[in-house]
C-alpha positions in Angstrom: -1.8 64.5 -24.5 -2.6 64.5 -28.0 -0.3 62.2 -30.8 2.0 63.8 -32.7 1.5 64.3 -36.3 4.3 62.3 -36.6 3.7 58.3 -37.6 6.0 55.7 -36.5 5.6 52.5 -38.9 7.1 49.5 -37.7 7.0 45.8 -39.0 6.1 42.5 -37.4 7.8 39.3 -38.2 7.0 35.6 -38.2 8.3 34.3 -34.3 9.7 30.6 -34.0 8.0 30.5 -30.7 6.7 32.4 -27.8 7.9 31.6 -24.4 8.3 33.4 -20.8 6.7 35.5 -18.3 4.1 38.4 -19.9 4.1 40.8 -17.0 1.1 43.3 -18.8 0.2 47.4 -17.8 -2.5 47.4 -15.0 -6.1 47.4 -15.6 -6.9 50.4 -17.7 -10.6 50.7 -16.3 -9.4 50.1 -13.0 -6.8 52.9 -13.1 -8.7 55.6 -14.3 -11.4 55.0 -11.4 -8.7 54.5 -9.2 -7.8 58.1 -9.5 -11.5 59.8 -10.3 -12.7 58.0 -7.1 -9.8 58.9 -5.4 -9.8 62.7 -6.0 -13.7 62.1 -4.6 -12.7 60.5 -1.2 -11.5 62.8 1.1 -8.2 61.7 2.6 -5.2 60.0 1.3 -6.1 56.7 -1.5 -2.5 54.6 -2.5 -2.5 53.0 -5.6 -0.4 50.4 -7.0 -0.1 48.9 -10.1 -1.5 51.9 -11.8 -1.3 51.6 -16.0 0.7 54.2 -17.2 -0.3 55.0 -20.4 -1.4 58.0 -22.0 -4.9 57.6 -21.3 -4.6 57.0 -17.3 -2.0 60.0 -17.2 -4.4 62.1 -18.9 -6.5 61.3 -16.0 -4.4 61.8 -13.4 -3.7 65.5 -15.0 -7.1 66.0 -15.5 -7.7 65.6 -11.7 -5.1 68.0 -10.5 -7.2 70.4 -12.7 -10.1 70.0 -10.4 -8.0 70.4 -7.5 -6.9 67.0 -6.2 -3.1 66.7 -5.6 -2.0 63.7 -7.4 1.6 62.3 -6.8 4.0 59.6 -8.6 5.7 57.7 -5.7 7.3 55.2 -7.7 6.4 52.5 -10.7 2.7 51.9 -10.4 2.5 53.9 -6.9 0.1 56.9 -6.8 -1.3 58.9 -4.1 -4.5 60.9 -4.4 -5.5 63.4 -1.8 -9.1 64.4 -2.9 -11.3 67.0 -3.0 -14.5 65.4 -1.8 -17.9 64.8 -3.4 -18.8 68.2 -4.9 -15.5 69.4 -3.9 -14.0 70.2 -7.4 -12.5 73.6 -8.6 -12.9 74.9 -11.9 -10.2 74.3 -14.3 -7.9 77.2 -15.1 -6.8 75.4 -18.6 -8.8 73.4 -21.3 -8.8 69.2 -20.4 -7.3 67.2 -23.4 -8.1 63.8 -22.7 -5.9 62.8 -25.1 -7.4 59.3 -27.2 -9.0 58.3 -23.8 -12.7 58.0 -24.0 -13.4 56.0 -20.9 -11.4 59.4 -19.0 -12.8 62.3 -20.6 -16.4 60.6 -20.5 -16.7 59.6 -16.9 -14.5 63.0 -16.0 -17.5 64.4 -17.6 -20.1 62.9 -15.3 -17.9 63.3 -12.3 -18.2 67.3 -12.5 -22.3 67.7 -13.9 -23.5 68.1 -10.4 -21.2 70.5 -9.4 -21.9 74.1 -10.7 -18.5 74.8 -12.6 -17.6 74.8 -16.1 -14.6 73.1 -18.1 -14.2 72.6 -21.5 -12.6 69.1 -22.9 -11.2 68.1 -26.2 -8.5 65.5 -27.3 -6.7 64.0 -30.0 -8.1 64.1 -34.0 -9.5 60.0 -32.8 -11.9 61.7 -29.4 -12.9 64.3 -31.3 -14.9 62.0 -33.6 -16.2 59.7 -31.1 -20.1 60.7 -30.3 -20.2 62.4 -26.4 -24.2 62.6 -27.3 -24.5 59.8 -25.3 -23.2 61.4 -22.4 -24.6 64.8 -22.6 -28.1 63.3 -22.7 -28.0 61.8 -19.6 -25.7 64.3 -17.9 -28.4 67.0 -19.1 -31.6 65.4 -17.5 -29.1 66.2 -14.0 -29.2 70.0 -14.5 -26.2 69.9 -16.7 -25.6 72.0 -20.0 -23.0 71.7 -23.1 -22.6 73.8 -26.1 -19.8 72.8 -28.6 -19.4 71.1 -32.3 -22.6 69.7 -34.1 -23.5 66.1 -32.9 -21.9 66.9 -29.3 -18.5 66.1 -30.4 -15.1 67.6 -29.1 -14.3 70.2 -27.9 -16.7 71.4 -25.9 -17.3 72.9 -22.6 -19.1 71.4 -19.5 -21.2 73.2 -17.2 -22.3 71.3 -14.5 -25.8 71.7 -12.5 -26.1 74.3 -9.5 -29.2 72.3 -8.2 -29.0 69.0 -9.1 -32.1 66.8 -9.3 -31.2 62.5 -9.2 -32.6 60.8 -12.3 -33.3 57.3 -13.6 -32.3 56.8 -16.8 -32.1 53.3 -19.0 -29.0 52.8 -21.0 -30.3 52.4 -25.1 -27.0 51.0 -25.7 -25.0 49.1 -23.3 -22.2 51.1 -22.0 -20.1 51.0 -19.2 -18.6 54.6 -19.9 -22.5 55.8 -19.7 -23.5 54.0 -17.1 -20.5 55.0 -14.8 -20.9 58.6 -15.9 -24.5 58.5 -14.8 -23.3 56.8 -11.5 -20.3 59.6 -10.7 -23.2 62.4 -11.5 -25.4 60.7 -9.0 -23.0 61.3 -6.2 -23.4 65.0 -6.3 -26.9 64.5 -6.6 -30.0 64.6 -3.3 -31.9 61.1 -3.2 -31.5 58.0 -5.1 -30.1 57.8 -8.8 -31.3 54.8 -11.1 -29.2 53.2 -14.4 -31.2 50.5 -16.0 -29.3 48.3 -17.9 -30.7 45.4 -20.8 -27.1 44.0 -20.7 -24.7 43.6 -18.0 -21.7 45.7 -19.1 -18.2 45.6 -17.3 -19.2 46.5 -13.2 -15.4 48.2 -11.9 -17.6 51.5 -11.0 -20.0 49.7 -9.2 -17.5 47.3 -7.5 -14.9 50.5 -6.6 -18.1 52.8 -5.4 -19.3 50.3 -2.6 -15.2 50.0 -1.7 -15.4 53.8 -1.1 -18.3 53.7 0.9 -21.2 54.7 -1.1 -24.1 53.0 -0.7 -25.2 51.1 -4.2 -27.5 48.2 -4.8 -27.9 46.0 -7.7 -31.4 44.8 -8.7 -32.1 41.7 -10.5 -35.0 43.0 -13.4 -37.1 40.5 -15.6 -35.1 42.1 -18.3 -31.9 43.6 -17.2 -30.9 45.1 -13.7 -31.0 48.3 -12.0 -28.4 50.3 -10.1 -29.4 52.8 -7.6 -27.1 54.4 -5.7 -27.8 57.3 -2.7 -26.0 60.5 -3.4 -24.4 62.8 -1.4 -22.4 60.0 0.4 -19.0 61.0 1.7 -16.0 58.6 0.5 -13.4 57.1 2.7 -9.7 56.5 0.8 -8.7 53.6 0.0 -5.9 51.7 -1.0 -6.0 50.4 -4.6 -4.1 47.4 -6.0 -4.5 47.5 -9.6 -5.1 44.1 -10.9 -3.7 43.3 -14.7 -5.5 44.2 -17.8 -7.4 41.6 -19.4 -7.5 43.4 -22.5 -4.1 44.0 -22.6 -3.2 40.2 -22.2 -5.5 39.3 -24.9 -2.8 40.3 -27.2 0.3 37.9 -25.9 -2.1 35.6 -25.3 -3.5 35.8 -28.6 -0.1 35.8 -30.2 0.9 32.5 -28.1 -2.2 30.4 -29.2 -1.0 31.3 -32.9 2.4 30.8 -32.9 3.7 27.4 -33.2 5.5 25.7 -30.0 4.6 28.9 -27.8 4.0 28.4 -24.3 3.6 31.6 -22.4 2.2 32.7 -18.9 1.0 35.7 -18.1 0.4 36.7 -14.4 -2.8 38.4 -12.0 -5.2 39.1 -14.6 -8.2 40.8 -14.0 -10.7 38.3 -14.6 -14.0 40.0 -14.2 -17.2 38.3 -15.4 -18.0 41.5 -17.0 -14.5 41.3 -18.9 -13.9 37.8 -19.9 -16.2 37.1 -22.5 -12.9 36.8 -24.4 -11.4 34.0 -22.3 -14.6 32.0 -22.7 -14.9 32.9 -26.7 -11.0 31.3 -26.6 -12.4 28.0 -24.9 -14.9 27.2 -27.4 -12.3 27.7 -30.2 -10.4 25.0 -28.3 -7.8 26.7 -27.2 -4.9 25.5 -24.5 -5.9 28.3 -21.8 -5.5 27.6 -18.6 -5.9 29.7 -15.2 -3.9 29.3 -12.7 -3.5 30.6 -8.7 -7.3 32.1 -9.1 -7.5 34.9 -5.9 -9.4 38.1 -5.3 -7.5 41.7 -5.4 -9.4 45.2 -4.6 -12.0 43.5 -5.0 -12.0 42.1 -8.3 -11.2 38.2 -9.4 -7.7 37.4 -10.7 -5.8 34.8 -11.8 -3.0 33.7 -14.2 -3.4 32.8 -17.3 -1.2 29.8 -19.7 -1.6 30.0 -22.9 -0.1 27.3 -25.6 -0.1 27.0 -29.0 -3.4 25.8 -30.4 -5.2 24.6 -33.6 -8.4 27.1 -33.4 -11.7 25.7 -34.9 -14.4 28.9 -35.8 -17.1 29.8 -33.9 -19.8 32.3 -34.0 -19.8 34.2 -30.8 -23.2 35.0 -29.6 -24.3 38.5 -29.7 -25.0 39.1 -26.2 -21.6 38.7 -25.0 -20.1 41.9 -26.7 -20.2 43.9 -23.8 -17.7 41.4 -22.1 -15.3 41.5 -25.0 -15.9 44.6 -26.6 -12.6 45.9 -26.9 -11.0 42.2 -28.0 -12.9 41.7 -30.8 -9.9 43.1 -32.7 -7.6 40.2 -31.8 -10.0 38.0 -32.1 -10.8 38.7 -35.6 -6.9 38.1 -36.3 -7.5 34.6 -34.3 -10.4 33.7 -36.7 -8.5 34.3 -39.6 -5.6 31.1 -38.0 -8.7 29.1 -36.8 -10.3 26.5 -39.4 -14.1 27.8 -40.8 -15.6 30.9 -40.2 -16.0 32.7 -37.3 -19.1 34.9 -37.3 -19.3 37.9 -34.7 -22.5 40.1 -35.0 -24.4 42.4 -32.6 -21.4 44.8 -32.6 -21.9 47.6 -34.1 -20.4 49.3 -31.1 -16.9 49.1 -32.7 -18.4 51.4 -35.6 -17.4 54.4 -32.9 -14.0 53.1 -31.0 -11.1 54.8 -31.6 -11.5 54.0 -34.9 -14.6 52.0 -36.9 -13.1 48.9 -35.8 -15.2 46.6 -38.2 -14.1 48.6 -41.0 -10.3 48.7 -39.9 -10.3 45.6 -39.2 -11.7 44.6 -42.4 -9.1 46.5 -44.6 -6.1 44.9 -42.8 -7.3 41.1 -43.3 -7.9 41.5 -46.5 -4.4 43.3 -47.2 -3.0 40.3 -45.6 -5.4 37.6 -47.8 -8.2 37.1 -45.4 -11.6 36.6 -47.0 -13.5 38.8 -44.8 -17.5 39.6 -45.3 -18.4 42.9 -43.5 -21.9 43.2 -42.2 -23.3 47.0 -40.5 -23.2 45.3 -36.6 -19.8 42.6 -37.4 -18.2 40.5 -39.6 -17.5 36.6 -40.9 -13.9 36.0 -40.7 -12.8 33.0 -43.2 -10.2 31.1 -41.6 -7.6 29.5 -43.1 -5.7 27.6 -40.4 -3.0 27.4 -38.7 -0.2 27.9 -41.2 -2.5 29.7 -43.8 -2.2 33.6 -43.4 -0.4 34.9 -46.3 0.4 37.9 -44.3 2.8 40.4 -46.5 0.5 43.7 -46.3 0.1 47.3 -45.0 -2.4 48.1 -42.4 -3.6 51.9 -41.5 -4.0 51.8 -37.7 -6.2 54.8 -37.5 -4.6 56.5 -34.3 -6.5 53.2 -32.7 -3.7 51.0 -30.3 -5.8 48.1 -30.7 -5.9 47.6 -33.6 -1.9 48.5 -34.2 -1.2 46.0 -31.8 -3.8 42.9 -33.3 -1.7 43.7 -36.6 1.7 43.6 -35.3 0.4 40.0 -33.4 -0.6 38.7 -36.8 2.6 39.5 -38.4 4.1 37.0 -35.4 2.2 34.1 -37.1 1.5 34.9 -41.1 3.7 33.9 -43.5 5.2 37.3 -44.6 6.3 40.0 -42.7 3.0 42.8 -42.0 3.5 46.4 -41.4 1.8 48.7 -39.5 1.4 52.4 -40.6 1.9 53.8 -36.9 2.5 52.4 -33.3 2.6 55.5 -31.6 -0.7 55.0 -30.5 0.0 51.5 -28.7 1.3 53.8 -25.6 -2.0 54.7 -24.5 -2.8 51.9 -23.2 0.3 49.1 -23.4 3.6 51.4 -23.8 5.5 48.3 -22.9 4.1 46.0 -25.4 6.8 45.8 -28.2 9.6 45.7 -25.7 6.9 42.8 -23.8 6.6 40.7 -27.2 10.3 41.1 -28.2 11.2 39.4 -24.4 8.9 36.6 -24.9 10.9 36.0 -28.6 9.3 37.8 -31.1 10.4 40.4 -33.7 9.0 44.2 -34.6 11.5 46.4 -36.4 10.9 50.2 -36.8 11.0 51.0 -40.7 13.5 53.3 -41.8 11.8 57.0 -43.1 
């Protein structure tokens, strides 16, 4: 699962225009609890529309390793016949989660109730990203860790032999935590509490009550609580996987930039939890529209048609990052088309992505002429219009997809060509995006070695 050593540069060239049917990967979230809820059912869960990336097939291994059998029917279509609620054997081999911190973190609270031990590492990205977070939480069950300084990867797992339910308030807000908490809790006798001072993204909570466990959400003066009864057992069920919204921020983002585009891309997951992005988008006044709005598993969906826009800067209030987390990214290479300054704070999250986000994404503006001003928690992006991107520079990618792929979108758009130091990692999570972007009329040429 880890990348290879080996980089893969590739350039990104100014489009004329962007125009067709943007058919993004599934929902990345989605997937991986698609398959970690369905190895905890017992019976036979279909999925379709499964994202298969690196990250989700990571997963998917990682759950034949604690004994669910997990099968590839066709594109998309996945069948999970699982272990049960505290049914999970003790992996044989090590779990390399590859550069997927949503898997190897809620894998991690999936097993901390149930008294076996595994050991997880992944690529030179994970094994920087802080798992104290986790283990905190996971260790007020009955769980225990020992690894690298600081909690980081590798390190090995040993879940609880009498596990006690616990109540615990996020400090930050996380989805990853509070879903790890959550899968722990299952395993658990009584009633587990996550507190929560910001709504983050709900899929666990949403897919949990579709399985059958019983979990309630509680309004709080200040936040909300989740308590959910453990021990419960899970029905299977079968999963449509609606379409990433993070992933369509990208062709989205590159159709509101590039003059005379006029793209649509179909069943997007439109989650409140997830669409702070979309609503960021509207007060920049752009053409977004959403069409054919219907439910699927569960979760809102619709299409989405984006057109070329002339973006105005805005300064995106600090409580929405936990709806738009993972698009701040593109939306930093959207402030830099958009007239003024576009000020996003209060997200100091990015600081431990795949990367430090802030600081990546503040090297590759300004190695394409963006006036950036970098704060600890965010960043002031200077905009200079529509037509005003110099482009022409280098950008290091730091084994982080995201931020390859917001790079490659503002070479589509800037005046000069921008190169990217390595796309490899784009296929965990969007393996079909340059083939995508090249369909819908835009150009990304591998560099010769």
């Amino acid at each position: 699962m880890s990348h290879p050593s080996e980089t893969s540069p590739v350039t990104a060239r100014r489009a004329a225009r962007l125009s067709g049917m943007a058919e993004v990967p599934g929902d990345k979230s989605v997937s991986h609890r698609a398959l970690i809820f369905g190895a905890l059912a017992v019976g036979e869960t279909r999925i379709t529309g499964l994202l298969e990336g690196d990250d989700v097939l990571g997963t998917a291994e990682a759950m034949r390793a604690f004994g669910a059998e997990v099968t590839r029917t066709g594109p998309g279509a996945w069948i999970v016949h699982g272990f049960g609620v505290g049914g999970l054997a003790e992996p044989q081999n090590v779990i390399d989660c590859g550069n997927a911190g949503t898997g190897v973190r809620l894998i991690m609270g999936m097993m901390a109730t149930t008294p076996i031990s595994a050991t997880f590492t992944g690529d030179a990205s994970l094994r920087q990203r802080p798992m104290g977070r986790i283990l905190d939480p996971l260790a007020l069950f009955g769980a225990r860790s020992s690894g690298r300084a600081g909690g980081l990867l590798p390190l090995t797992l040993t879940g609880a032999a009498n596990p006690v339910p616990v109540e615990y308030t996020l400090p930050v807000p996380s989805a990853q935590v509070k879903s790890a908490v959550l899968l722990a809790g299952l395993n658990a006798p009584g009633e587990t509490i996550v507190i929560e001072r910001e709504a983050t993204r709900d899929h666990t909570e949403r897919m949990l009550r579709g399985f059958g466990a019983e979990v309630v959400v509680e309004d709080l003066p200040d936040g909300r609580a989740i308590r959910l009864t453990g021990q419960p057992e899970l029905h299977p069920l079968n999963i449509a996987v609606p379409r990433d919204p993070s992933s369509a921020a990208f062709p989205v983002a590159a159709a509101l930039m590039v003059e005379g585009s006029d793209i649509l891309v179909p069943n997007i997951c439109l989650n409140p939890t997830r669409a702070g992005f979309y609503l960021t988008l509207a007060e920049m006044g752009a053409d977004l529209t959403r069409e054919n709005p219907h439910d699927e598993g569960g979760e809102p969906v619709a299409d989405l048609r984006a057109r070329f826009s002339a973006l105005k800067g805005v300064e995106v209030p600090p409580e929405r990052a936990a709806s738009m987390i993972d698009e701040y990214p593109i939306l930093a290479i959207l402030a830099a088309f958009a007239e003024g300054d576009t000020v996003m704070r209060g997200i100091s999250e990015l600081r431990v992505k795949e990367s430090d986000r802030i600081a990546a994404m503040v090297a590759g503006l300004r190695a394409n002429g963006i006036e950036v001003t970098e704060h600890d928690d965010g960043m002031i992006v200077h905009g200079r219009g529509a037509d005003g991107v110099p482009g022409g520079g280098t950008v290091a990618t730091h084994l982080d997809h995201r931020i390859a792929m917001a790079f490659l979108c503002l070479g589509f758009a800037a005046r000069n060509p921008v190169r990217i130091d390595d796309a490899g990692p784009i296929a965990t999570s969007f393996p079909s995006f340059t083939t995508l972007m090249a369909n819908l009329g835009a150009t990304i040429t591998k560099d010769n070695r």
